[in-house]
TIGU-309774 format. One line per 3 residues: number of its first residue (from 1); for each residue x, y, z of C-alpha. Coordinates in nm, 3 decimals. Example, Ala and Ser with C-alpha at 12.3 -4.5 7.8 and 13.67 -1.06 7.14 Angstrom:
1	1.230/-0.450/0.780 ~ 1.367/-0.106/0.714
This chain:
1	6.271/0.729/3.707 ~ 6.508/1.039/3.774 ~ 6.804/0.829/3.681
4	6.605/0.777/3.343 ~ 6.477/1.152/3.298 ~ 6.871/1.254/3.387
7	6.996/1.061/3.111 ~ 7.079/1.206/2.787 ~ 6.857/0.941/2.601
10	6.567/1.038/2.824 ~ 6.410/1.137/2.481 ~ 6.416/0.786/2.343
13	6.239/0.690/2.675 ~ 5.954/0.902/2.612 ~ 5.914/0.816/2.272
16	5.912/0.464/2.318 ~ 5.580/0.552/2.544 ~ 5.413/0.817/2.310
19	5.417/0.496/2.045 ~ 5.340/0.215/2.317 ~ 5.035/0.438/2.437
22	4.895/0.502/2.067 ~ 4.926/0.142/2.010 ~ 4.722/0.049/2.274
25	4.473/0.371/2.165 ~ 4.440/0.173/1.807 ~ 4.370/-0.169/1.984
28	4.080/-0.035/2.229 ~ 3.813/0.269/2.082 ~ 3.646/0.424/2.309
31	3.393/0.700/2.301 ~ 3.125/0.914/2.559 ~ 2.861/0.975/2.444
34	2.728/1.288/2.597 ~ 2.454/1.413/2.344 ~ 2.099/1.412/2.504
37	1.949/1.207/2.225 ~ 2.283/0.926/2.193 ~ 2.314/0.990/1.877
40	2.638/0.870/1.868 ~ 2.555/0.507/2.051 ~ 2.428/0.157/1.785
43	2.079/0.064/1.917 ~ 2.090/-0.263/2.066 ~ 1.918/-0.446/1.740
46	2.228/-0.277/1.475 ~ 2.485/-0.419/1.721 ~ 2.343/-0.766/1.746
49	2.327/-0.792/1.327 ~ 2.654/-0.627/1.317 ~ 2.799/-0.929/1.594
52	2.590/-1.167/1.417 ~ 2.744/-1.101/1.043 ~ 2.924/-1.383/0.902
55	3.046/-1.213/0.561 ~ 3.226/-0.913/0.481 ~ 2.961/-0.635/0.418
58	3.117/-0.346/0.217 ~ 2.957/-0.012/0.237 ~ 3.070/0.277/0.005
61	2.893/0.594/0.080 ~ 2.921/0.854/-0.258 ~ 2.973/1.192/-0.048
64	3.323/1.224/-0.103 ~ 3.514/1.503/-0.296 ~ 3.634/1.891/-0.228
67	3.361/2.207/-0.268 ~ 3.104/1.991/-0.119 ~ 2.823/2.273/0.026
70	2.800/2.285/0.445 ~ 2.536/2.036/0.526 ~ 2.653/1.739/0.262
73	2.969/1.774/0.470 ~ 2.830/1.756/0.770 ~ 2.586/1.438/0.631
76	2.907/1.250/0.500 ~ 3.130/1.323/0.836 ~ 2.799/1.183/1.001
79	2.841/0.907/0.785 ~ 3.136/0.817/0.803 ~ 3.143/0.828/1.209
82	2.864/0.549/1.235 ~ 3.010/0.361/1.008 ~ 3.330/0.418/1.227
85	3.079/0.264/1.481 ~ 2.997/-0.021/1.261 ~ 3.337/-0.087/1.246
88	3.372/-0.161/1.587 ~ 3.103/-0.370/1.623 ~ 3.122/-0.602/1.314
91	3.512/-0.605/1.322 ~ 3.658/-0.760/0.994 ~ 3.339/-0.799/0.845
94	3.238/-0.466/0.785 ~ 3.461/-0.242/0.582 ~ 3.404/0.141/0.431
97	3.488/0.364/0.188 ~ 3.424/0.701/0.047 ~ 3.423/0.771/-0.309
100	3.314/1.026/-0.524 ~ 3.123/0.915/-0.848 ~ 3.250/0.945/-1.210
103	3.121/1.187/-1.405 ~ 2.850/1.137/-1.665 ~ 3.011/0.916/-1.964
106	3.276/0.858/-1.777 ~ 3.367/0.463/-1.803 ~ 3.677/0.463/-1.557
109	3.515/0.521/-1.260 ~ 3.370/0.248/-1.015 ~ 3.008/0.375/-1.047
112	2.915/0.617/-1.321 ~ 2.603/0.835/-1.281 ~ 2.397/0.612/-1.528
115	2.487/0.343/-1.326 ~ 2.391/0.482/-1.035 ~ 2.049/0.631/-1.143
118	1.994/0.333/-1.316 ~ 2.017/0.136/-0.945 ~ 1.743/0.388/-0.803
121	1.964/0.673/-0.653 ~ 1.888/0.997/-0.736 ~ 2.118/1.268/-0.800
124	2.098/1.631/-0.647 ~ 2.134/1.943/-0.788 ~ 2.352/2.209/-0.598
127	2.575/2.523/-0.684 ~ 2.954/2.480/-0.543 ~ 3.265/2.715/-0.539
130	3.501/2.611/-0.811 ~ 3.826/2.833/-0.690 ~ 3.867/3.161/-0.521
133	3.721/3.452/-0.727 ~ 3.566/3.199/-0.972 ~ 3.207/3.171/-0.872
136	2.974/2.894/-0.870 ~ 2.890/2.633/-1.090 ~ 2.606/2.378/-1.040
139	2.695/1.989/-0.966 ~ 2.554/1.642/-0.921 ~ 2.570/1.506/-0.602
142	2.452/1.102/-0.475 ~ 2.381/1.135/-0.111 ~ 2.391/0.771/-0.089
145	2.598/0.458/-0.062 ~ 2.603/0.104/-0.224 ~ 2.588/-0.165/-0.012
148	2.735/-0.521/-0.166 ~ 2.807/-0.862/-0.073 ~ 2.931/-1.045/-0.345
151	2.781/-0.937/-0.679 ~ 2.475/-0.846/-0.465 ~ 2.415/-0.443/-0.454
154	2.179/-0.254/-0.225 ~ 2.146/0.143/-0.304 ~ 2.044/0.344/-0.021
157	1.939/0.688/-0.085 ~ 1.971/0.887/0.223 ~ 1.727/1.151/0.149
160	1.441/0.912/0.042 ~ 1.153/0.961/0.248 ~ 1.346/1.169/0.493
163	1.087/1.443/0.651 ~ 1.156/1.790/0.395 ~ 1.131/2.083/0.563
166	1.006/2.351/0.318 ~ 1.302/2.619/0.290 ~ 1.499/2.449/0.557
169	1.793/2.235/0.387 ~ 1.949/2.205/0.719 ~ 1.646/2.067/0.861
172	1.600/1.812/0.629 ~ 1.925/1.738/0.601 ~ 1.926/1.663/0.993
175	1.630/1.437/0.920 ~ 1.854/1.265/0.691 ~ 2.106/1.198/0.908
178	1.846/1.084/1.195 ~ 1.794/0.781/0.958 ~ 2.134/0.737/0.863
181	2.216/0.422/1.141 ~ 1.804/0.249/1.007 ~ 1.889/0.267/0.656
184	2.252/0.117/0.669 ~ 2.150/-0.129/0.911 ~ 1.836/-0.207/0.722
187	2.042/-0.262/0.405 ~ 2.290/-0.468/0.545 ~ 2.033/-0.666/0.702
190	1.838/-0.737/0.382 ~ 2.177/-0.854/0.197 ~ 2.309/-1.064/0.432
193	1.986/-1.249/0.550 ~ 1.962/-1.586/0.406 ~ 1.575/-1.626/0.393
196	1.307/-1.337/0.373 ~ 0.933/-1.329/0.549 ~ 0.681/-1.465/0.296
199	0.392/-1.183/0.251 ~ 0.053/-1.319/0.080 ~ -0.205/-1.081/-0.140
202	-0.589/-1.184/-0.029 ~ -0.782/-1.218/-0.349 ~ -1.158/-1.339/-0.421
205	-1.330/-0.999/-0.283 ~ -1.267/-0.741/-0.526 ~ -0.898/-0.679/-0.480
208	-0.664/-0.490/-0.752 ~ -0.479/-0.689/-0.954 ~ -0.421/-0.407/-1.201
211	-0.133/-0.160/-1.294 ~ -0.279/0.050/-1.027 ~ -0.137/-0.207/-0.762
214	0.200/-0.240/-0.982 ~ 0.442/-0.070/-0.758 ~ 0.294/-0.226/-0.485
217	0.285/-0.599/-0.554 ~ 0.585/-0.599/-0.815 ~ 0.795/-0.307/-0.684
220	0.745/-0.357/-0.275 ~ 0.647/-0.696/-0.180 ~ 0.801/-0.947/-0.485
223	1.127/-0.726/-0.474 ~ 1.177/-0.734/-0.085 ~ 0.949/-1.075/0.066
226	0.882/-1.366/-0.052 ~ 0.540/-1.330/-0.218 ~ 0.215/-1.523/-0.305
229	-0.138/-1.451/-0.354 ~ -0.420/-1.559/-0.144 ~ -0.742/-1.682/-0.303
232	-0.921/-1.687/0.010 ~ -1.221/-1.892/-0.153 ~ -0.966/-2.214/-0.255
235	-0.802/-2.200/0.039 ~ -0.956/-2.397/0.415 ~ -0.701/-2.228/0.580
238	-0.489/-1.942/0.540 ~ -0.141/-2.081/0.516 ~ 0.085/-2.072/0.828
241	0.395/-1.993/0.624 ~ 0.299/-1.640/0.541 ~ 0.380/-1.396/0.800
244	0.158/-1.129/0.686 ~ -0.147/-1.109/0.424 ~ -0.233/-0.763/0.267
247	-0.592/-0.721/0.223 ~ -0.617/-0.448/-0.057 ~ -0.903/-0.247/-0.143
250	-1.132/-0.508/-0.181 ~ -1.488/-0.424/-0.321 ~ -1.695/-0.728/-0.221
253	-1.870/-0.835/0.076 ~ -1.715/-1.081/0.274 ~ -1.874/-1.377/0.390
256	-1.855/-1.516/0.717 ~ -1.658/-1.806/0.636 ~ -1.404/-1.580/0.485
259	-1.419/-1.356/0.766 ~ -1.330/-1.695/1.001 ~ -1.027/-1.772/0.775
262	-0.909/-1.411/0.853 ~ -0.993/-1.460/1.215 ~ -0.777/-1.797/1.279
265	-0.499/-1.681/1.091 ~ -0.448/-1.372/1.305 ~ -0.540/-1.591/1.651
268	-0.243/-1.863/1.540 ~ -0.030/-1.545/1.514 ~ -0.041/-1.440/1.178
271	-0.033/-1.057/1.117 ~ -0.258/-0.851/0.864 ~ -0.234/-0.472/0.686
274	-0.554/-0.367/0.596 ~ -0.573/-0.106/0.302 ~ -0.995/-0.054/0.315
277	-1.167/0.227/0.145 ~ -1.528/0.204/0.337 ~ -1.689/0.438/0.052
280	-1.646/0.403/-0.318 ~ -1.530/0.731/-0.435 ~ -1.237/0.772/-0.668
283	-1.098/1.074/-0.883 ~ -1.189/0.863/-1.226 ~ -1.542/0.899/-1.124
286	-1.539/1.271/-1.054 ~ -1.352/1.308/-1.406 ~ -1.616/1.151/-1.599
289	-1.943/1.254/-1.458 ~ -1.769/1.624/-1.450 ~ -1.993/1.718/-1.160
292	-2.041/1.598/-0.804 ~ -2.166/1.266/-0.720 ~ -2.215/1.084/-0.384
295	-1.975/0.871/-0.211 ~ -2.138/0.535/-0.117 ~ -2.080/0.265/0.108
298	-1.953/-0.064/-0.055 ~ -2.073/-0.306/0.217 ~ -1.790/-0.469/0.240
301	-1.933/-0.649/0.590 ~ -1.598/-0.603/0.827 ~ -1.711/-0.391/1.062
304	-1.821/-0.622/1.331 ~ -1.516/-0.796/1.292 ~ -1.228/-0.447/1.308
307	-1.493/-0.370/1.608 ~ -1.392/-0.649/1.802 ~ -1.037/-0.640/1.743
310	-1.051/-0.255/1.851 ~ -1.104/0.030/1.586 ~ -1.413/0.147/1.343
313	-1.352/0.322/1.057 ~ -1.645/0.556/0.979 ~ -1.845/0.622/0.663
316	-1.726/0.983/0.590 ~ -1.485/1.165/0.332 ~ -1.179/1.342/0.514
319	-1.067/1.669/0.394 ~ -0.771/1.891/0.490 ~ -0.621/2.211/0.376
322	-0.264/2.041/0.377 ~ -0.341/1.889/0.066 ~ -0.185/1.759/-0.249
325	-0.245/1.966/-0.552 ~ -0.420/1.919/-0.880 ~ -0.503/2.078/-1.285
328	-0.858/2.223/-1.230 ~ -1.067/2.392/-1.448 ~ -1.061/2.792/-1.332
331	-1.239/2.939/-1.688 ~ -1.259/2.917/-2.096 ~ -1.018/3.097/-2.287
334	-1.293/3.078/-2.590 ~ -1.375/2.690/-2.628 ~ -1.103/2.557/-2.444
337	-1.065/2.487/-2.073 ~ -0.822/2.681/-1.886 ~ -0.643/2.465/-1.644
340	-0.427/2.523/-1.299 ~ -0.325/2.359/-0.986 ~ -0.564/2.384/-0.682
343	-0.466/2.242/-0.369 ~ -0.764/1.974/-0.338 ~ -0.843/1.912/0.001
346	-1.001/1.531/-0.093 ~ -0.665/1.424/-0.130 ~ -0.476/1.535/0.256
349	-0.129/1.450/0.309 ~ -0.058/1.287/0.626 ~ 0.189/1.268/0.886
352	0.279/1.145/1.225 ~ 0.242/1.315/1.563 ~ 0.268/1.025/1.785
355	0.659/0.944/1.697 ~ 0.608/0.568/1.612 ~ 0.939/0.429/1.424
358	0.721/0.315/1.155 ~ 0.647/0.675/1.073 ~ 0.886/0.920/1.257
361	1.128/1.141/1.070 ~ 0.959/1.041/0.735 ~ 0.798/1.273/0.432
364	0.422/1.330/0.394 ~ 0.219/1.049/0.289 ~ -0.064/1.128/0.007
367	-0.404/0.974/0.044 ~ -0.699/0.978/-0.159 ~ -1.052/1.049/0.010
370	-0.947/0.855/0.316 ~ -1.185/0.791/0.618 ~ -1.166/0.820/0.959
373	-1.067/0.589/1.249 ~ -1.236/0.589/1.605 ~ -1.113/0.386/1.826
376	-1.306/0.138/2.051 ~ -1.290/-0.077/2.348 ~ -1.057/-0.372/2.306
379	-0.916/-0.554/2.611 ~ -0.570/-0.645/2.596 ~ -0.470/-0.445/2.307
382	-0.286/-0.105/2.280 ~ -0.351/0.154/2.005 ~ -0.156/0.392/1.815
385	-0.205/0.654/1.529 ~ 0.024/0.610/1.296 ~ -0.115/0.874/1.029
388	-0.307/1.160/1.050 ~ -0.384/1.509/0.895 ~ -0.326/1.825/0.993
391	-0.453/2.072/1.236 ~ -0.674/2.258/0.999 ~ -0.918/1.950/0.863
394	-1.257/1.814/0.850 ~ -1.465/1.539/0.763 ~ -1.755/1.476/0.559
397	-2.064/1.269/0.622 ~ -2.249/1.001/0.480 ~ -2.399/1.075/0.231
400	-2.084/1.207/0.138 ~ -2.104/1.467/-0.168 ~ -1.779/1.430/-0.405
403	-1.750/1.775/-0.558 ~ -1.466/1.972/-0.747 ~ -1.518/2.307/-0.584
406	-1.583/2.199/-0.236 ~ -1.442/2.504/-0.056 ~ -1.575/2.798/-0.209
409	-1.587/3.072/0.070 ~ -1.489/3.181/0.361 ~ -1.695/3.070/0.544
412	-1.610/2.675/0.419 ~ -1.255/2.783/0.537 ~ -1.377/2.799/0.904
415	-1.520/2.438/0.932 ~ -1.181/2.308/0.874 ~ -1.087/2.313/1.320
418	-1.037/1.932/1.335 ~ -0.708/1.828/1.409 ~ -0.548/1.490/1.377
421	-0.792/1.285/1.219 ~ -0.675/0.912/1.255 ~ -0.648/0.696/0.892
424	-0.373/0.500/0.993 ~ -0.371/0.266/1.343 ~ -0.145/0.021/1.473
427	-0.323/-0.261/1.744 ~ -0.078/-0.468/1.946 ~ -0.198/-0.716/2.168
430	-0.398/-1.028/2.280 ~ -0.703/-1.010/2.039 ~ -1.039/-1.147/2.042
433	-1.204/-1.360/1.802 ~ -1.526/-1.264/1.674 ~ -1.632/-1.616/1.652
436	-1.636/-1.703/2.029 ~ -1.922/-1.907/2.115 ~ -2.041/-1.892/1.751
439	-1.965/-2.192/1.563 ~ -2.077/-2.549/1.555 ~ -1.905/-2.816/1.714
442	-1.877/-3.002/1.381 ~ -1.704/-2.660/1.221 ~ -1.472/-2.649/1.544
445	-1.391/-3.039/1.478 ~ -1.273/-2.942/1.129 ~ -1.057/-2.724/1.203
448	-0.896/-2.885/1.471 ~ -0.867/-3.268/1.260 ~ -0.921/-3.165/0.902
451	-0.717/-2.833/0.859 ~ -0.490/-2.866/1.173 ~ -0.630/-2.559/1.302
454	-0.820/-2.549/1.606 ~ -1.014/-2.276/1.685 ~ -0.853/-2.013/1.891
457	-1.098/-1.785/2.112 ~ -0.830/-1.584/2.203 ~ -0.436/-1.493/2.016
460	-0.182/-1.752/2.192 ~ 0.053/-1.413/2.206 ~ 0.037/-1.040/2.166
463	0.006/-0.997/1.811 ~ 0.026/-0.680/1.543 ~ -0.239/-0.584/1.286
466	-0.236/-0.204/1.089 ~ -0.529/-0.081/0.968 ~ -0.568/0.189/0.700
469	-0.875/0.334/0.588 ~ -0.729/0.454/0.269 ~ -0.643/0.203/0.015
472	-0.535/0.421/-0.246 ~ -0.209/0.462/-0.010 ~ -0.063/0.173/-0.174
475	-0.196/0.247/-0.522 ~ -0.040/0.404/-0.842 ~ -0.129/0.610/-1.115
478	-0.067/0.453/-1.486 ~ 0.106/0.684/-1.730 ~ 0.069/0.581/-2.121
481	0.373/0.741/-2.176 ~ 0.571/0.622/-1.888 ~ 0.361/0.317/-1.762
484	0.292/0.244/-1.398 ~ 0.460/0.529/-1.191 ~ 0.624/0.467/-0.829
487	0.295/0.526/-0.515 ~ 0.268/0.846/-0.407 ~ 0.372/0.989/-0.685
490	0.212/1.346/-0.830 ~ 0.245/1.356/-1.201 ~ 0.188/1.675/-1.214
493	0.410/1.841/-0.961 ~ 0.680/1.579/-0.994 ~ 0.687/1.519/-0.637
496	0.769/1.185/-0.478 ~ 0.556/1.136/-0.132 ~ 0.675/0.867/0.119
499	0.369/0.612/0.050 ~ 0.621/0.319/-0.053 ~ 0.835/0.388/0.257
502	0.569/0.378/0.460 ~ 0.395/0.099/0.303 ~ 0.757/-0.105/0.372
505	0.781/-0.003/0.724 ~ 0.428/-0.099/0.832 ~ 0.518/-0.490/0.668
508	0.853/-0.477/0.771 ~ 0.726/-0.392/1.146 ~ 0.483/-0.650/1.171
511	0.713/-0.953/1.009 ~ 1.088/-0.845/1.114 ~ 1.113/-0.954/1.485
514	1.498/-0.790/1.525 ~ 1.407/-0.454/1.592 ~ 1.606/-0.263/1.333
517	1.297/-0.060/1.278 ~ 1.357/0.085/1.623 ~ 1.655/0.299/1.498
520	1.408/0.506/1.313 ~ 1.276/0.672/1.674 ~ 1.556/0.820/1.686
523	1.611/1.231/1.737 ~ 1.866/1.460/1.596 ~ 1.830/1.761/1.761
526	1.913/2.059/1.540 ~ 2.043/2.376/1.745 ~ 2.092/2.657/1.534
529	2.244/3.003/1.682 ~ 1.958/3.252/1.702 ~ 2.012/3.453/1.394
532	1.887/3.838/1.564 ~ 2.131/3.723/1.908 ~ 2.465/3.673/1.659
535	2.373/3.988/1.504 ~ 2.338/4.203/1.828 ~ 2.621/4.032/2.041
538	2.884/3.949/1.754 ~ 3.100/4.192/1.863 ~ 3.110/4.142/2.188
541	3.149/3.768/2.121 ~ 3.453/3.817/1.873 ~ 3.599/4.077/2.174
544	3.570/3.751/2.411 ~ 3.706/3.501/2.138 ~ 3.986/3.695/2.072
547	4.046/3.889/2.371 ~ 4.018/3.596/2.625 ~ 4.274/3.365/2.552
550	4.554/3.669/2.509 ~ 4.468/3.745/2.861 ~ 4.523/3.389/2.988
553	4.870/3.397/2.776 ~ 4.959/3.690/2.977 ~ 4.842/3.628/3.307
556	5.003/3.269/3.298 ~ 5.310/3.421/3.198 ~ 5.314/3.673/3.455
559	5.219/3.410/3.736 ~ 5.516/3.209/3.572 ~ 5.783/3.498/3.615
562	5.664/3.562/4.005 ~ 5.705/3.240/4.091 ~ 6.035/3.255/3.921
565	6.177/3.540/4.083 ~ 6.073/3.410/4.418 ~ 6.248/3.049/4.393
568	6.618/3.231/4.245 ~ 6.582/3.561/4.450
């Protein structure tokens, strides 16, 4: 080694191992992950369908280009690290790319922004710096990418359904990148997969098959599952093949032999998402009676049966002061009505306090005279609240009065002090049929030789059902101008709530055994310097950031002379 270093090609020698050891660095990656939350480290699920890939996936994220404002940096650099991630997981079948979409009418350009909007990504408004000493002027950004296999194309909007924080960008945009890893994966999941869970729509008691359920059978279930409806009254059995039924808003009383059919098919492992509105009230009544009217019960003859299986969802009207808003009447200008929005406290909008993945880091959810859930006694199965309001609701009894000025004083202000009222609830576990000990021999023999079905007293496995006492959830409002408009959609305020998201993750918890859904749990933890501290100590912080390392210059070089003078004195 000293012969080497005494040589006068010792330089060669030492670059020979600067480019053996960064040859090695591009072979193996490695990374520590030293963040609290790992939010730099795949979920178990992302790297098994990353291993698992057998195409090339190609992912090109749209947050590329100069002048881009703080946190869209900071979303694409996030971006582009996972994918990094992805990268070293999949290998050669995952590749990336940034690029920065053409501009409106402009042909050359992979993806114009026609194309894009036209594929369901929306653009965002925001004021950049052109030059120095030119100002601002306000562009169109996609915080998104495109997902393809093939000629197959998945958008993925990364700010869909991400959890806004009002007058907080950077919050929201943290939320954003929380769900960056779910989405990807998710998409890349969805395009790759070679068959999808079948989902069936119950019919015969009631249920929707209007525009008002357009979004949700044509634009959620047909586009992602396969899909089929249900006519539970020509059917013996439920069919094995769908993983999930939806029962929607049905209006009917059911019979006990439909009530069995429901029964079996969850016992033999089949899962259900029930969208129930116990009373029949509905903003099309209060707009043409123009005055209150009472909420009644339909009868629809489930209780008995969600009893057993473990909740109860109660004949009352919930109301919140977190609320959606709605045109009112507030006077007469002369003949003519003078309308304005009114928060309306019959419509709450919900969230989640429990951090379930299903509904963690996503947007309010808008509901439409919901009920509540209770919780009962259910051995063998776990419960958790998925949705609820806020901390300043209440909830009114049957018989439940429907009125447009419902809180009128002060004093109505005050009864709002219940907090977290339950209208969504996930069950997991070993349920119970409600048919134990109650049917014939001769009906048990038919199921078991006729249908291939034999009656189950208990589920073989732990098992998933969601119950929602809110059917207008999954519901959308007709337009005659624009036709059926997306769930959770205001018309009025032009705000998109995260109904269809949530609708999707409830369906795509219950019938997607991988996981994936997991990655939505995750937390970005957003620490921001403490605005009044940087004012009071940013002097004496500059001092130290300025001061400190000329000090450590000099007092190394001054070490370095003593030494010096001491080895040639």
């Amino acid at each position: 080694m000293k012969k080497l270093l005494a040589s006068k090609y010792w330089w060669l020698s030492l670059l020979i191992v600067l480019v053996g050891i960064n040859y090695l660095a591009t072979l193996v990656h490695f990374r520590l992950d030293l963040t609290q939350e790992k939010r730099y480290t795949l979920s178990a699920p992302t790297k098994k369908l990353l291993h698992e890939l057998k195409v090339p996936v190609t992912v090109t994220v749209l947050l590329e280009g100069d002048n881009m404002p703080a946190g869209f940096r900071r979303l694409s650099n996030s971006a582009r690290e996972l994918l990094q991630e992805f990268k070293e997981a999949g290998k050669a079948n995952i590749i990336y790319k940034f690029q920065k979409p053409g501009n409106q009418g402009d042909t050359t350009g992979a993806f114009s922004m026609d194309s894009l909007m036209r594929m369901g990504l929306k653009p965002t408004n925001v004021r950049v710096k052109v030059k120095e000493g030119e100002g601002e002027e306000q562009r169109y950004l996609f915080p998104g990418a495109l997902v393809t296999i093939g000629n197959k194309i998945i958008p993925v909007d990364f700010l869909q359904s991400s959890k806004v924080s009002d007058g907080d960008p950077f919050s929201t945009l943290n939320n954003a990148e929380a769900l960056l890893e779910y989405k990807l994966a998710h998409a890349i999941q969805k395009i790759s997969a070679d068959k999808v869970p079948a989902v069936g729509y119950l019919l015969n008691n009631g249920e929707p098959r209007t525009y008002n359920v357009y979004d949700l059978i044509q634009g959620t279930l047909m586009d992602n599952y396969g899909f089929g409806f249900v006519p539970i009254d020509s059917v013996p059995v439920i069919p094995a093949y769908f993983n999930a039924i939806v029962i929607m808003k049905p209006t009917v009383k059911f019979t006990d032999a439909q009530k069995l059919k429901i029964d079996q098919y969850i016992m033999h492992g089949g899962k259900v998402i029930w969208l129930l509105d116990k009373l029949d009230a509905s903003l099309d009544s209060l707009m043409r009676k123009q005055s209150d009217f009472v909420a009644f019960d339909f009868g629809l003859n489930l209780d008995d049966q969600l009893f057993r299986y473990g909740v109860r969802i109660n004949p009352d009207l919930v109301q919140d002061l977190q609320c959606d808003r709605l045109p009112l009447v507030v006077g007469n200008m002369g003949d003519k009505p003078q309308m304005e929005l009114q928060d309306w406290p019959y419509f709450p909008l919900l969230s989640s306090y429990t951090g379930h993945p299903i509904s963690k880091n996503m947007d309010l959810v808008l509901s439409m005279f919901p009920n509540s859930i209770d919780t009962v006694k259910a051995t063998g199965v776990r419960k958790t609240v998925l949705l609820a309001t806020s901390s300043n609701a209440r909830t009114l009894s049957t018989p439940a009065i429907v009125s447009l000025n419902s809180v009128k004083t002060e004093e109505d202000l005050k009864t709002f002090n219940k907090a977290n009222i339950p209208v969504a609830m996930l069950l997991e576990g070993r349920f119970s049929s409600l048919f134990t000990n109650r049917l014939s021999q001769a009906t048990m023999d038919t199921l078991a030789g006729v249908y291939k079905q034999p009656f189950r007293a208990t589920s073989e496995d732990d098992n998933k059902m969601i119950v929602i006492s809110d059917a207008d959830i999954a519901t959308n409002v007709f337009s005659q101008q624009q036709g059926p408009l997306p769930m959770g959609f205001n018309q009025f305020t032009n705000y998109q709530y995260a109904n269809r998201d949530f609708i999707l993750n409830c369906i795509e918890y219950l019938v997607n055994p991988s996981g994936i859904l997991e990655t939505r749990s995750k937390d970005y933890t957003l620490r921001l310097l403490d605005p009044e501290k940087v004012e009071n100590e940013k002097s004496q912080w500059q001092l130290i950031n300025i001061g400190v390392p000329v000090l450590l210059v000099v007092l190394f070089g001054f070490i370095y002379q003593t030494v010096r003078k001491r080895k040639y004195q």
